[in-house]
C-alpha angles and dihedrals in degrees: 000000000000091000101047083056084058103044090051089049097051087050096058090037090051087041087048095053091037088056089245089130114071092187087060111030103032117161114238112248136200129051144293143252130227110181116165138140123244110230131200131216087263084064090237126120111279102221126222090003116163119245116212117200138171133168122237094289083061083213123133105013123208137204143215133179132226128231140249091290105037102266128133138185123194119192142185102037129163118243095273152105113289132204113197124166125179129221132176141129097019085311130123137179122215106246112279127203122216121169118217142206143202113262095014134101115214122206118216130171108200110207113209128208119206101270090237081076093049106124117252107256135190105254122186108223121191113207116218135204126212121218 
């Protein structure tokens, strides 16, 4: 009798950390939150910057704009790695990555340098001819 307790205790403890049980290992649905503020050089808000963001394929990506005050709120994102970078009134921020989960808001401030000091990077350019 006092085997068979044990056996059955070491099953739903094995389907519990096999993810066999939903009650216990449940994944967390829903989206995520990113909310941050863009900053300038001169360490003030930079307003109505806009906000550049795409998840770990680095396909498709999507905008938002800040207020009035530089702040900026992006909803509804899949659990992931995000990269999100902010430019506005001659002003960029270096790509940031902030990874984000379901159910959580992350808080990010992006600090922009005046884009004159913007390293010089290599940029593949396509050439196009019109008929």
């Amino acid at each position: 009798m006092k085997n068979a307790r044990i056996a059955g205790t070491m099953l739903v403890l094995s389907a519990s950390l096999m993810g066999g049980s939903n009650a216990i290992a449940a994944p967390q649905g829903g989206s995520g939150v990113v909310t941050g503020v863009v900053i300038g050089p001169d360490n003030k808000p930079v307003p109505n910057a806009i906000v550049t963001y795409q998840n770990s394929n680095g396909l498709a990506p999507h905008v938002a704009h800040a207020d009035a005050h530089g702040h900026f709120t992006i909803s509804k994102l899949k659990g992931d790695v995000y990269a999100i970078r902010a430019a506005g009134n001659g002003v960029s921020s270096a790509w940031e990555n902030v990874a984000v989960h379901p159910g959580k808001t992350r808080t990010v401030a992006l600090h922009a340098i005046n884009a004159k000091e913007e390293p010089k990077t290599y940029t593949a350019t396509h050439t196009y001819e019109q008929n």
